[in-house]
HTML snippet that shows the backbone in 3Dmol.js (N, CA, C, O; Angstrom):
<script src="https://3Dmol.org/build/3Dmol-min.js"></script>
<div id="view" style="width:600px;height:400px;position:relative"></div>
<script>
const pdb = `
ATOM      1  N   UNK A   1      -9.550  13.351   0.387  1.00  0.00           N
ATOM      2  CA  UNK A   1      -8.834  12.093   0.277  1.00  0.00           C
ATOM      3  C   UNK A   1      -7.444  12.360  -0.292  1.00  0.00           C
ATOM      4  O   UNK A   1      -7.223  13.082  -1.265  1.00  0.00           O
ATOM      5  N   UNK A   2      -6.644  11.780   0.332  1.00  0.00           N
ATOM      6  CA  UNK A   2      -4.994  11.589  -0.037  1.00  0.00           C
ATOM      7  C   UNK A   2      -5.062  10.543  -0.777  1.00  0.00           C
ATOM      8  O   UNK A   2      -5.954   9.699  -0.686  1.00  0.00           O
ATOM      9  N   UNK A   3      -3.933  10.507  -1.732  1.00  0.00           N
ATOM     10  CA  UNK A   3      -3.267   8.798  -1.492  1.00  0.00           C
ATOM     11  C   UNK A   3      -1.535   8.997  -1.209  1.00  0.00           C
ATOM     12  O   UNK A   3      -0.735   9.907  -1.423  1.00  0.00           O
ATOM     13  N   UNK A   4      -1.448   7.524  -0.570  1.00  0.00           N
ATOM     14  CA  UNK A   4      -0.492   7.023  -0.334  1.00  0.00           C
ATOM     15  C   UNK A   4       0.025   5.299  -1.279  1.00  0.00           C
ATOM     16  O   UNK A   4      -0.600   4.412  -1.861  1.00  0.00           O
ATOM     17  N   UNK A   5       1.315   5.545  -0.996  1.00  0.00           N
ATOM     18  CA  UNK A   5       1.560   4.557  -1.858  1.00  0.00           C
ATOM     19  C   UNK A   5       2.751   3.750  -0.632  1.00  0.00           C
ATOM     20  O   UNK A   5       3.669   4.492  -0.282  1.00  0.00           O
ATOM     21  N   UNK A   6       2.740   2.284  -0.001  1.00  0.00           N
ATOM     22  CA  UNK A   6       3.176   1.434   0.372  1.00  0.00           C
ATOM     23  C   UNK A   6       4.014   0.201  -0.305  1.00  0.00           C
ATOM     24  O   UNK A   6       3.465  -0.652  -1.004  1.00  0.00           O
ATOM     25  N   UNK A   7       5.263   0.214  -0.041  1.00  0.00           N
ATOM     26  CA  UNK A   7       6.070  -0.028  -1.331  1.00  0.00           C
ATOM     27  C   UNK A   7       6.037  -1.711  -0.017  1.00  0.00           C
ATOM     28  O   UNK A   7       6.195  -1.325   1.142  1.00  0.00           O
ATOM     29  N   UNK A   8       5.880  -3.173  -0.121  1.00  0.00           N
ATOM     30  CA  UNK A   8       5.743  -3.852   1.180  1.00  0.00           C
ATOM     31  C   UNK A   8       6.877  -5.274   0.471  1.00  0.00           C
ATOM     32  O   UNK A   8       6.735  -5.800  -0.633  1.00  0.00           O
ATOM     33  N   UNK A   9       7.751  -5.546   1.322  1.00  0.00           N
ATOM     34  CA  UNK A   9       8.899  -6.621   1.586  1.00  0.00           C
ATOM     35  C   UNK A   9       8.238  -8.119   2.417  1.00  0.00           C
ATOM     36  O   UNK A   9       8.160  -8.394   3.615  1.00  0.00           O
ATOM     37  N   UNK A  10       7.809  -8.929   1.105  1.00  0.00           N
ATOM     38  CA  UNK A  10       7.152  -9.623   2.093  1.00  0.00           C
ATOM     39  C   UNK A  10       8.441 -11.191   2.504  1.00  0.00           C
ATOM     40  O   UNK A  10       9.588 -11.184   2.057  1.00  0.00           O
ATOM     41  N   UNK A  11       8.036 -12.049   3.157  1.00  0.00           N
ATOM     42  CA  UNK A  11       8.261 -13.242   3.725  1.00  0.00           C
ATOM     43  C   UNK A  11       8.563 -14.247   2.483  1.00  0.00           C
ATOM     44  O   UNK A  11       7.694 -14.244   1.611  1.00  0.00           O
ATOM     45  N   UNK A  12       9.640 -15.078   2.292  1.00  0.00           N
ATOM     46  CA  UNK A  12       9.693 -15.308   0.941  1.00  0.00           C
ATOM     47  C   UNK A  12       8.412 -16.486   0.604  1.00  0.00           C
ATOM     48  O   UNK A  12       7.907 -17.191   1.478  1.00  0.00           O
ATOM     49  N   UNK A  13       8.124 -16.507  -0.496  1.00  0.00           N
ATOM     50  CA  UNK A  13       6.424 -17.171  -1.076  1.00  0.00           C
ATOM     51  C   UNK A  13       5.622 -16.832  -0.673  1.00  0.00           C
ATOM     52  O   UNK A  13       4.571 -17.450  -0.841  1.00  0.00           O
ATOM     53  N   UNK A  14       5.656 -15.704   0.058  1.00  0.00           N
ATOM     54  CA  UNK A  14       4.428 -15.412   0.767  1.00  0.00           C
ATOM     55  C   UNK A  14       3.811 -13.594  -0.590  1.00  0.00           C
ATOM     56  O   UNK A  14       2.708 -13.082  -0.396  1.00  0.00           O
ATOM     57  N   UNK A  15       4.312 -13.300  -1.182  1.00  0.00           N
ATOM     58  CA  UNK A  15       3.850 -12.122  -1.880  1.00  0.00           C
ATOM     59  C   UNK A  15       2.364 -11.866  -2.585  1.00  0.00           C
ATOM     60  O   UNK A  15       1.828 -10.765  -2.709  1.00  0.00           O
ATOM     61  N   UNK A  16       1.821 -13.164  -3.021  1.00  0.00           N
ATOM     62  CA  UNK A  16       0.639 -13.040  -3.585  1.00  0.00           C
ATOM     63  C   UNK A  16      -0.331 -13.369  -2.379  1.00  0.00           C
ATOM     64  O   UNK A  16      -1.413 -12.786  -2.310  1.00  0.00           O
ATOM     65  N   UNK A  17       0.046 -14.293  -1.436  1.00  0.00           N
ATOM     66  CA  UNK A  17      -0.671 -14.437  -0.539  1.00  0.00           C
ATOM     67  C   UNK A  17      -1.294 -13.226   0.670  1.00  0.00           C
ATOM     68  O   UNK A  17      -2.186 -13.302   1.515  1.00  0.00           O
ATOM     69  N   UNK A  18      -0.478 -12.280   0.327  1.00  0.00           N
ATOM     70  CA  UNK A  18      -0.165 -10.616   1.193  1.00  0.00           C
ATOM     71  C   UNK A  18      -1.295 -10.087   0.412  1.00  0.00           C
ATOM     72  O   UNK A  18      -2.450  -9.862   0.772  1.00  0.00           O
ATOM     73  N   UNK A  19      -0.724  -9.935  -0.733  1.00  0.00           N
ATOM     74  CA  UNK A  19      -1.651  -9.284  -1.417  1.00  0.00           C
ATOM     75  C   UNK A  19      -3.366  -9.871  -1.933  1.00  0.00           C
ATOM     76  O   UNK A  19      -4.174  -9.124  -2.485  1.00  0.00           O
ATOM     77  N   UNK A  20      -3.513 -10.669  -1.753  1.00  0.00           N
ATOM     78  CA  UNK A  20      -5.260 -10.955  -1.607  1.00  0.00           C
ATOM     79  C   UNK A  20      -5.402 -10.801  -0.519  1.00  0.00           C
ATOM     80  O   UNK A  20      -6.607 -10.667  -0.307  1.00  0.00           O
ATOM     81  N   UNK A  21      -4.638 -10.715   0.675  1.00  0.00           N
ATOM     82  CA  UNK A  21      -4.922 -10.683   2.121  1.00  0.00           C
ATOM     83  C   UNK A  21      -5.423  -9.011   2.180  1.00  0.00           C
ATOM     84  O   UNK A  21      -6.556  -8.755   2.589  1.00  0.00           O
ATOM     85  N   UNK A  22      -4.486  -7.900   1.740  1.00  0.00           N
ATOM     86  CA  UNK A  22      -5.114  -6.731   1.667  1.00  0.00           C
ATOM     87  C   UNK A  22      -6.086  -6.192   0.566  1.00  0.00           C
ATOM     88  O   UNK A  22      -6.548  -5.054   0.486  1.00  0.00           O
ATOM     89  N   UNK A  23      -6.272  -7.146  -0.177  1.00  0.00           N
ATOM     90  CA  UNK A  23      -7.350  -6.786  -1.156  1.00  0.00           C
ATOM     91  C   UNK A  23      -8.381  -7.325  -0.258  1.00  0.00           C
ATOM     92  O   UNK A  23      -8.763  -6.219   0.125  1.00  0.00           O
ATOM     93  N   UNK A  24      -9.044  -8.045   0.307  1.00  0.00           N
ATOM     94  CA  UNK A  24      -9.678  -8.391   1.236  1.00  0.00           C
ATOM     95  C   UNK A  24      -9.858  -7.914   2.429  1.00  0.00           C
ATOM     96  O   UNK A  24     -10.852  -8.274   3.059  1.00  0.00           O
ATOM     97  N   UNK A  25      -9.206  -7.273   2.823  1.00  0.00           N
ATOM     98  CA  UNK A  25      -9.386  -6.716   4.275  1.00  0.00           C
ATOM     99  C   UNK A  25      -9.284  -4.821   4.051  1.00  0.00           C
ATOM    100  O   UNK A  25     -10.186  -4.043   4.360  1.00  0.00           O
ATOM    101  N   UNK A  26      -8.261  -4.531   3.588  1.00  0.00           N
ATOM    102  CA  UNK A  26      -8.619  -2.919   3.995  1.00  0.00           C
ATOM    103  C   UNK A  26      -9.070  -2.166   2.749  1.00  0.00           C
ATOM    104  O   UNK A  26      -8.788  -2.025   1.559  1.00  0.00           O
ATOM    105  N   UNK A  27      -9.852  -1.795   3.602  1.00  0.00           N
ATOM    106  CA  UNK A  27     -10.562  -1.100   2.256  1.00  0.00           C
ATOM    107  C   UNK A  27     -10.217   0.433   1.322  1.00  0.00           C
ATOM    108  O   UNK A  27     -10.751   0.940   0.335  1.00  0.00           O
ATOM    109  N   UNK A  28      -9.115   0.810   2.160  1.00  0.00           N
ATOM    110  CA  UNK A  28      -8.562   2.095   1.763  1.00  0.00           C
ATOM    111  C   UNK A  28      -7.409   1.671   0.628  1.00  0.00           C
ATOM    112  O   UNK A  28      -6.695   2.578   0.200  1.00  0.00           O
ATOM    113  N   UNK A  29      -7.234   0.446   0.184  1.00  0.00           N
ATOM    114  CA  UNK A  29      -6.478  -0.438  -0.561  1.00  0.00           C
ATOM    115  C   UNK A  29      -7.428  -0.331  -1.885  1.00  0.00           C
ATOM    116  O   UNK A  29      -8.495  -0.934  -2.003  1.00  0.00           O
ATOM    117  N   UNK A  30      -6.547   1.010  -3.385  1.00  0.00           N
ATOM    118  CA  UNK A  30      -7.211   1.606  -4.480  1.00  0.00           C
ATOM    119  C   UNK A  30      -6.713   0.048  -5.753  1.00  0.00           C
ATOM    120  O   UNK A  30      -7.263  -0.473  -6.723  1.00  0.00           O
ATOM    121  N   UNK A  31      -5.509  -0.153  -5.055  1.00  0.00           N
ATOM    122  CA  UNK A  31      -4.701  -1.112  -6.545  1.00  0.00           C
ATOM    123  C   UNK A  31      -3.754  -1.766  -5.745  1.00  0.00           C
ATOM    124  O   UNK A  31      -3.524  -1.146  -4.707  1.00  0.00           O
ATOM    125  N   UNK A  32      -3.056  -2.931  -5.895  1.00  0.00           N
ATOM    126  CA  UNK A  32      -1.891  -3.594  -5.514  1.00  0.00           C
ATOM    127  C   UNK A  32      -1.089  -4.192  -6.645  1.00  0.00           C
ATOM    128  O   UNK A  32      -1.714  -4.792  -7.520  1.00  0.00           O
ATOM    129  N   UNK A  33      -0.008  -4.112  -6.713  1.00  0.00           N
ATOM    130  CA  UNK A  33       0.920  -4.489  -7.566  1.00  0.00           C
ATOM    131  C   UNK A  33       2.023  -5.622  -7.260  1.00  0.00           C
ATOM    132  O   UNK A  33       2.580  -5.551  -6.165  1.00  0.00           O
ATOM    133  N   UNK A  34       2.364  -6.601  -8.087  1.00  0.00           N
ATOM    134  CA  UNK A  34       3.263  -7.184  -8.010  1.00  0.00           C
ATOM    135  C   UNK A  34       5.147  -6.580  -8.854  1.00  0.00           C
ATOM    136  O   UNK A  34       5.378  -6.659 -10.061  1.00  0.00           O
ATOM    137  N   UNK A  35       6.050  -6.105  -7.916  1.00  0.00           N
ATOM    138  CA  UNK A  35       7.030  -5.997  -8.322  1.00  0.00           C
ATOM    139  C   UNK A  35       8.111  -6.103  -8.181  1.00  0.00           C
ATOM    140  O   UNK A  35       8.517  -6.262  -7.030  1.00  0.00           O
ATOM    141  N   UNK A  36       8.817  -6.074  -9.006  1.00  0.00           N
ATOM    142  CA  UNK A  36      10.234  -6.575  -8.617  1.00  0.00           C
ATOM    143  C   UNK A  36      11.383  -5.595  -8.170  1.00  0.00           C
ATOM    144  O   UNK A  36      11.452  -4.397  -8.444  1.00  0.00           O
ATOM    145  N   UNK A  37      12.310  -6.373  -7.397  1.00  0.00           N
ATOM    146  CA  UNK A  37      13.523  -4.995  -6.806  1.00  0.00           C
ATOM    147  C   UNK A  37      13.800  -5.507  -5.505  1.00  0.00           C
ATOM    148  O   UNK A  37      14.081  -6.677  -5.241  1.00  0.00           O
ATOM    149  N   UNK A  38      13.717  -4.688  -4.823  1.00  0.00           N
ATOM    150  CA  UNK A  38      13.738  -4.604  -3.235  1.00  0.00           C
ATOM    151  C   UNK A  38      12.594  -5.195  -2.215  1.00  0.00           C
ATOM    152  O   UNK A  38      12.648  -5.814  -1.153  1.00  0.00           O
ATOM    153  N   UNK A  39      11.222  -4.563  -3.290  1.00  0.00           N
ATOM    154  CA  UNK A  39      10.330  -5.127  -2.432  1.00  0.00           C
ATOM    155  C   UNK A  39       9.150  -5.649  -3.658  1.00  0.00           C
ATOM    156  O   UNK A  39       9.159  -5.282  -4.833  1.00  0.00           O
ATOM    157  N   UNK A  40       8.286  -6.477  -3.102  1.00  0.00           N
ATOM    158  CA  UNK A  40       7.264  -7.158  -3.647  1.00  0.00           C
ATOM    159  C   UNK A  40       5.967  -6.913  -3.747  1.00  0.00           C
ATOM    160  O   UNK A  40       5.200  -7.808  -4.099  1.00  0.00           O
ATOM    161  N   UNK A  41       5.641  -5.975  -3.525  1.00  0.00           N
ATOM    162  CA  UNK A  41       4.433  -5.508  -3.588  1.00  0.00           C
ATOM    163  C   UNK A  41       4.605  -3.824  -3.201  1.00  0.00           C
ATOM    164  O   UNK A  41       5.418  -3.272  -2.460  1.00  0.00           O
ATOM    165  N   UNK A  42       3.407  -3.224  -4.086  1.00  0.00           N
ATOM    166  CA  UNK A  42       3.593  -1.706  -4.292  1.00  0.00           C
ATOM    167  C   UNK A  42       1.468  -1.583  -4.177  1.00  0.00           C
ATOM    168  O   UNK A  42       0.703  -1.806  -5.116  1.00  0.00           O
ATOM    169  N   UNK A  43       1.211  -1.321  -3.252  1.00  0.00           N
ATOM    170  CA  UNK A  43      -0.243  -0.842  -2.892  1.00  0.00           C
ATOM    171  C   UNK A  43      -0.239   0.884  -2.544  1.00  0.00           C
ATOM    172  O   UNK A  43       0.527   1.598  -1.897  1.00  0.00           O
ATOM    173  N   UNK A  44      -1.721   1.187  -3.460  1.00  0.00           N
ATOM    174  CA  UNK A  44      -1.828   2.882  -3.254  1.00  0.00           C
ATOM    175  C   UNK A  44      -3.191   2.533  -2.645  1.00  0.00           C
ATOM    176  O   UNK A  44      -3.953   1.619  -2.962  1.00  0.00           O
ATOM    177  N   UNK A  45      -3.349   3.673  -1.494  1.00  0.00           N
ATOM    178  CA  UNK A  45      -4.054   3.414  -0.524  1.00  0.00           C
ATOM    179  C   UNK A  45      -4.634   5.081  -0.768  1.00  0.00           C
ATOM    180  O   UNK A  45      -3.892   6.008  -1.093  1.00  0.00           O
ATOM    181  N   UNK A  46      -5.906   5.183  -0.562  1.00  0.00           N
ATOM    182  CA  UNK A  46      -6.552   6.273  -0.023  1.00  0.00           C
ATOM    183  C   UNK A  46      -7.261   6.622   1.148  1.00  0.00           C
ATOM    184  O   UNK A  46      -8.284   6.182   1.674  1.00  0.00           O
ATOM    185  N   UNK A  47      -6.487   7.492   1.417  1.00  0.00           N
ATOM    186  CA  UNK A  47      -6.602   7.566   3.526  1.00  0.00           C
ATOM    187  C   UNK A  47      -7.841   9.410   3.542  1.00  0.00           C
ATOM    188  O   UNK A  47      -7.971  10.163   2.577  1.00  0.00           O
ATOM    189  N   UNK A  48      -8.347   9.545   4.612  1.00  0.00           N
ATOM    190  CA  UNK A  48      -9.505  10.741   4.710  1.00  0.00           C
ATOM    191  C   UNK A  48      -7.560  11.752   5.239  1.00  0.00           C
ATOM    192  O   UNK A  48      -6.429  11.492   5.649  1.00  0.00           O
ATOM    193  N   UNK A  49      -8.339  12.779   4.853  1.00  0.00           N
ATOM    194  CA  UNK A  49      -7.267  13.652   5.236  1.00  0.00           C
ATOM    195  C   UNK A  49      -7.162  13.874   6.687  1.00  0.00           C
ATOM    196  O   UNK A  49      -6.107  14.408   7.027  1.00  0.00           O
ATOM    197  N   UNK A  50      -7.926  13.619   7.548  1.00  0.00           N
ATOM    198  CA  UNK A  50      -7.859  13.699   9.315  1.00  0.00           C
ATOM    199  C   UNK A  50      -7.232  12.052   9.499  1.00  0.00           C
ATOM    200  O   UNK A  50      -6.762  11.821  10.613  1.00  0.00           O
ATOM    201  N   UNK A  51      -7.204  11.048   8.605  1.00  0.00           N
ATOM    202  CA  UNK A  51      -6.542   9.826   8.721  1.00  0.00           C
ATOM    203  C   UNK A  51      -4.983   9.720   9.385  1.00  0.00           C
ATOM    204  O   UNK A  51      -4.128  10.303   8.717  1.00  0.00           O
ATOM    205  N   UNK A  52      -4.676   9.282  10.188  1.00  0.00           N
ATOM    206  CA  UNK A  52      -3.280   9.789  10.584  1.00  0.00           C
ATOM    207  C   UNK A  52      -2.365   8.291   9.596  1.00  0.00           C
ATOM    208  O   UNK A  52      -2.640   7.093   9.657  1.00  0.00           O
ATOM    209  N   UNK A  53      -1.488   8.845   8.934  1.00  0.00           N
ATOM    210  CA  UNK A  53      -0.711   7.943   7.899  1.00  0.00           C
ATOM    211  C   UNK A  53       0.286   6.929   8.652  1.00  0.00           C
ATOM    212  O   UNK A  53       0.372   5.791   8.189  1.00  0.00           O
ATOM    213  N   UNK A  54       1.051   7.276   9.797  1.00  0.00           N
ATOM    214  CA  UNK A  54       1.507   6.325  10.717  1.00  0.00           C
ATOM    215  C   UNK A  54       0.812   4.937  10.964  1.00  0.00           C
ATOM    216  O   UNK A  54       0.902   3.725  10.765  1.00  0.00           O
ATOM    217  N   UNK A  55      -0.005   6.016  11.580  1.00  0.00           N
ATOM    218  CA  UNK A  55      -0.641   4.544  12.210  1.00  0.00           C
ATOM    219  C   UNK A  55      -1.479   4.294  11.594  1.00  0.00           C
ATOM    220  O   UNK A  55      -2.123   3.541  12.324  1.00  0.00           O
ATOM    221  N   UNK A  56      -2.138   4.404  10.453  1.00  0.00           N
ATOM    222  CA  UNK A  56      -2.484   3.605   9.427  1.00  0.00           C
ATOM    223  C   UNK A  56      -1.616   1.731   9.137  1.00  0.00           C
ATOM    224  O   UNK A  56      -1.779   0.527   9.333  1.00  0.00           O
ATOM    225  N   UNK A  57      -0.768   2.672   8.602  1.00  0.00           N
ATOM    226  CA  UNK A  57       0.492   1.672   7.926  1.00  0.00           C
ATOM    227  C   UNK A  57       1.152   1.036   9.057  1.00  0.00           C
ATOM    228  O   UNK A  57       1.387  -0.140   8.775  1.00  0.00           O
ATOM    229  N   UNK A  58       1.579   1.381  10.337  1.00  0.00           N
ATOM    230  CA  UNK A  58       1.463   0.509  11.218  1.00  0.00           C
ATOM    231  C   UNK A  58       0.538  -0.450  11.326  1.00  0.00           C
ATOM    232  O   UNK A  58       0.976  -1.565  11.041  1.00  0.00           O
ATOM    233  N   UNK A  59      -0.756  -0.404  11.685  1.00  0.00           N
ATOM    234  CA  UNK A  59      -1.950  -1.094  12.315  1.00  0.00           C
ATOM    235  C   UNK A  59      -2.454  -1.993  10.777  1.00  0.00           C
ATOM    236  O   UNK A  59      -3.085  -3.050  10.755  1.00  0.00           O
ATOM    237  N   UNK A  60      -2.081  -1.401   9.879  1.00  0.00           N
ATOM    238  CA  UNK A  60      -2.949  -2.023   8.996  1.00  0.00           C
ATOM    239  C   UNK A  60      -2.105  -2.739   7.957  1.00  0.00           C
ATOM    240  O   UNK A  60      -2.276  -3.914   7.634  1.00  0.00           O
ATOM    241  N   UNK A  61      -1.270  -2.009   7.512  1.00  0.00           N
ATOM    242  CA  UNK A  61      -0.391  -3.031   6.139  1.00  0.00           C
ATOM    243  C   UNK A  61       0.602  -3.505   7.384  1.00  0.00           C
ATOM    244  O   UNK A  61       0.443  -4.701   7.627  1.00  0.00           O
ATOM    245  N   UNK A  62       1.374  -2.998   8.046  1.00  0.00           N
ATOM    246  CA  UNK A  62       2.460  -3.937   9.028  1.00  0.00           C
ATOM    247  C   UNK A  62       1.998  -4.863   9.539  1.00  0.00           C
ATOM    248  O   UNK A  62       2.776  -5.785   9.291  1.00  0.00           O
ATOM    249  N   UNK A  63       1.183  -5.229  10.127  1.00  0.00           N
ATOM    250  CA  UNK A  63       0.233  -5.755  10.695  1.00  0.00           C
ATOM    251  C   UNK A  63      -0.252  -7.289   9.923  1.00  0.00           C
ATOM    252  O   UNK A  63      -0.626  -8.387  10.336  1.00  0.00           O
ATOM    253  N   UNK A  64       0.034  -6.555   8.349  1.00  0.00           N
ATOM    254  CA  UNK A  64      -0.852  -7.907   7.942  1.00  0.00           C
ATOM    255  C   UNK A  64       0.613  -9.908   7.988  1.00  0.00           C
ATOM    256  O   UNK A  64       1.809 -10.182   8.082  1.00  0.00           O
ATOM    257  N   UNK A  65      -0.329 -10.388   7.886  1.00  0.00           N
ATOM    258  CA  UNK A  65       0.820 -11.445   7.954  1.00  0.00           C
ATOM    259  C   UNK A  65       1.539 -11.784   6.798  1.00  0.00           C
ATOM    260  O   UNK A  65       0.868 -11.979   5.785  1.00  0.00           O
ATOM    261  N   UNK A  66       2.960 -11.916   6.715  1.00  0.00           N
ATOM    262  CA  UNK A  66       3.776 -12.358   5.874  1.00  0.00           C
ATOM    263  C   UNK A  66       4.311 -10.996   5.120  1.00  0.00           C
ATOM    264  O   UNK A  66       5.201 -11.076   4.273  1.00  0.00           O
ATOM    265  N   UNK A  67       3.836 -10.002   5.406  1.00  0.00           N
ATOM    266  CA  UNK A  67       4.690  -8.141   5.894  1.00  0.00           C
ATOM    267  C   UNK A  67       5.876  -8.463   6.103  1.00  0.00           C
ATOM    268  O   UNK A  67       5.590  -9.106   7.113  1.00  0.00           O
ATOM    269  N   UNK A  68       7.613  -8.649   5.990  1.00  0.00           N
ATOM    270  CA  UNK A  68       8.930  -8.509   6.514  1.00  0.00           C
ATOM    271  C   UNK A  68       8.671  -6.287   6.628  1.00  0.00           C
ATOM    272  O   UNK A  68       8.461  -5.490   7.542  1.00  0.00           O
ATOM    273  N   UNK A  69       8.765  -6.242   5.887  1.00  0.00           N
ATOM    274  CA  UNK A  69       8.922  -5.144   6.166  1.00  0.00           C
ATOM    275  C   UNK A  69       8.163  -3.826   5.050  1.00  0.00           C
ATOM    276  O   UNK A  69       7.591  -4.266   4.052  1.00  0.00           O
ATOM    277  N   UNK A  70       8.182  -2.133   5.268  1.00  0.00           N
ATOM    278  CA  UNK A  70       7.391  -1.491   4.413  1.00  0.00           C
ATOM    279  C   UNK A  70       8.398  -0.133   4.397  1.00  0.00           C
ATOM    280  O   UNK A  70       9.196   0.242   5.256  1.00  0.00           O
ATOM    281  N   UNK A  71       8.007   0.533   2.922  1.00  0.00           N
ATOM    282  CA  UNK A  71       8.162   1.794   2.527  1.00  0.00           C
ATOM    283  C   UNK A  71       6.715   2.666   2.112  1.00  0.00           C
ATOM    284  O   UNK A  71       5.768   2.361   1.386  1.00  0.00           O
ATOM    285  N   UNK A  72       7.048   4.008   3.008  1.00  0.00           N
ATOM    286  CA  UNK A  72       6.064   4.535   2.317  1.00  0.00           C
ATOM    287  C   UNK A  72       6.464   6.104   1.899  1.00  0.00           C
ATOM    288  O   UNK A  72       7.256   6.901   2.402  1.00  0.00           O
ATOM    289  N   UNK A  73       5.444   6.202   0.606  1.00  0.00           N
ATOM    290  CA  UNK A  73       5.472   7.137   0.171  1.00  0.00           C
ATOM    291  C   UNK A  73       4.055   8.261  -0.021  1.00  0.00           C
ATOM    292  O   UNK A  73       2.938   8.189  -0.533  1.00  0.00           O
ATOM    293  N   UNK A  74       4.711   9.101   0.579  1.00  0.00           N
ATOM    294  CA  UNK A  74       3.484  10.595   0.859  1.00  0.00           C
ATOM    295  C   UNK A  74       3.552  11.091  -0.467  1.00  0.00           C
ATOM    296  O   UNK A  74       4.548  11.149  -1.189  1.00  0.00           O
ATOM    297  N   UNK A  75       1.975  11.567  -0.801  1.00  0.00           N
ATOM    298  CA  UNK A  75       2.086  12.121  -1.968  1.00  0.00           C
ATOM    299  C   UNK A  75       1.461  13.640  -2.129  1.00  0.00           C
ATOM    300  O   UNK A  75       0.490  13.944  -1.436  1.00  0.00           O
ATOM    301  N   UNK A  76       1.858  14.299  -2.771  1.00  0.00           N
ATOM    302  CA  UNK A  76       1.391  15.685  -2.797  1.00  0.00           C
ATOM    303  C   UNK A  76       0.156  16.090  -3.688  1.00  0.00           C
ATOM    304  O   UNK A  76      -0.939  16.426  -3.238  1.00  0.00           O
ATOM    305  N   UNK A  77       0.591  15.986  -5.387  1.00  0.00           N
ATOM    306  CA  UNK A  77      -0.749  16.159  -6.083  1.00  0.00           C
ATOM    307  C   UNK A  77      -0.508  15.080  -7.460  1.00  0.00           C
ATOM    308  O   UNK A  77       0.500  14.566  -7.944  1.00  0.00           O
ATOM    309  N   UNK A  78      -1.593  15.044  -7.715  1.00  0.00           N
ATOM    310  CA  UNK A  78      -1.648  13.933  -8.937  1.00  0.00           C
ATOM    311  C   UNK A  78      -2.208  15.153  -9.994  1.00  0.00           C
ATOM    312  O   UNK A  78      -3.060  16.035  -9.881  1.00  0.00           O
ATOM    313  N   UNK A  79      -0.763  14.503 -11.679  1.00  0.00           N
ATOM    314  CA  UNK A  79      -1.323  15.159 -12.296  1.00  0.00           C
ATOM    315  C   UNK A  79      -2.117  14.456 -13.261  1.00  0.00           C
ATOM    316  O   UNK A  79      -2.096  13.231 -13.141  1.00  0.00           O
ATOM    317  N   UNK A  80      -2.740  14.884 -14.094  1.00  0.00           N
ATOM    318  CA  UNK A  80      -3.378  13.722 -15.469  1.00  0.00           C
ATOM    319  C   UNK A  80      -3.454  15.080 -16.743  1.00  0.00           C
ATOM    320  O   UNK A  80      -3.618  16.298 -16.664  1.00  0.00           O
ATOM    321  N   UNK A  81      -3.255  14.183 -17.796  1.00  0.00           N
ATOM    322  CA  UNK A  81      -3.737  14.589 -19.282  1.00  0.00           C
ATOM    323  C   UNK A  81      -5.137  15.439 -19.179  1.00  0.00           C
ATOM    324  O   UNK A  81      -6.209  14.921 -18.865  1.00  0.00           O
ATOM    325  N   UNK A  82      -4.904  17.259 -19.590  1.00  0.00           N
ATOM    326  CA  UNK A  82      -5.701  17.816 -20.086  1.00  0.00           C
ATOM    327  C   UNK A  82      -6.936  17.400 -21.107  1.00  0.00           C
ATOM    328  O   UNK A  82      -8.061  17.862 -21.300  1.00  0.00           O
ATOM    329  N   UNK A  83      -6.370  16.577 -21.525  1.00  0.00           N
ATOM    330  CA  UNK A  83      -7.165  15.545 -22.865  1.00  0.00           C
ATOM    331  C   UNK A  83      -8.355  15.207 -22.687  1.00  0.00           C
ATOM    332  O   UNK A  83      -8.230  14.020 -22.388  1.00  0.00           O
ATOM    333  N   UNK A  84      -9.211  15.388 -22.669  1.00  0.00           N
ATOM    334  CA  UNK A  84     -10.348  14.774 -22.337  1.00  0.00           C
ATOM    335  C   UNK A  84     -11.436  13.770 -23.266  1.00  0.00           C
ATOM    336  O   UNK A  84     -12.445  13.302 -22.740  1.00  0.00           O
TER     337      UNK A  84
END
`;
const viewer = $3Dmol.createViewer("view");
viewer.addModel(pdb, "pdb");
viewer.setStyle({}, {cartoon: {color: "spectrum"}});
viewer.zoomTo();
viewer.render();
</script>
């Protein structure tokens, strides 16, 4: 498993409504965020590594309604606190 992180520009009033829409529907959808800037929502997604990331995020977050538009970001490795 990868993750990816989908930075998504939605339709104006439409941002919370996006986001229960993909908390509800795809299931590769780990967390969604509300934020501010450029775009309105920031979802990290975990895709199978034979998952093709295109057309993921095409078919599935573009796709959803009230989407204007998306950024995404590929990720390499996650680190965390030795700490246990």
């Amino acid at each position: 498993m990868r993750a990816i992180f989908v930075q998504m520009k939605c339709q104006m009033g439409h941002a919370y409504r996006v986001a229960q829409l993909a908390v509800d529907t795809i299931e590769e959808l780990s967390e969604i965020y509300s934020t501010s800037g450029q775009y309105d929502l920031l979802g990290k997604f975990y895709l199978d590594d034979a998952q093709d990331t295109g057309l993921f995020v095409t078919e599935r977050v573009q796709t959803l309604p009230g989407v204007a538009d998306t950024y995404t970001l590929i990720t390499f490795n996650a680190f965390a606190s030795a700490k246990g």
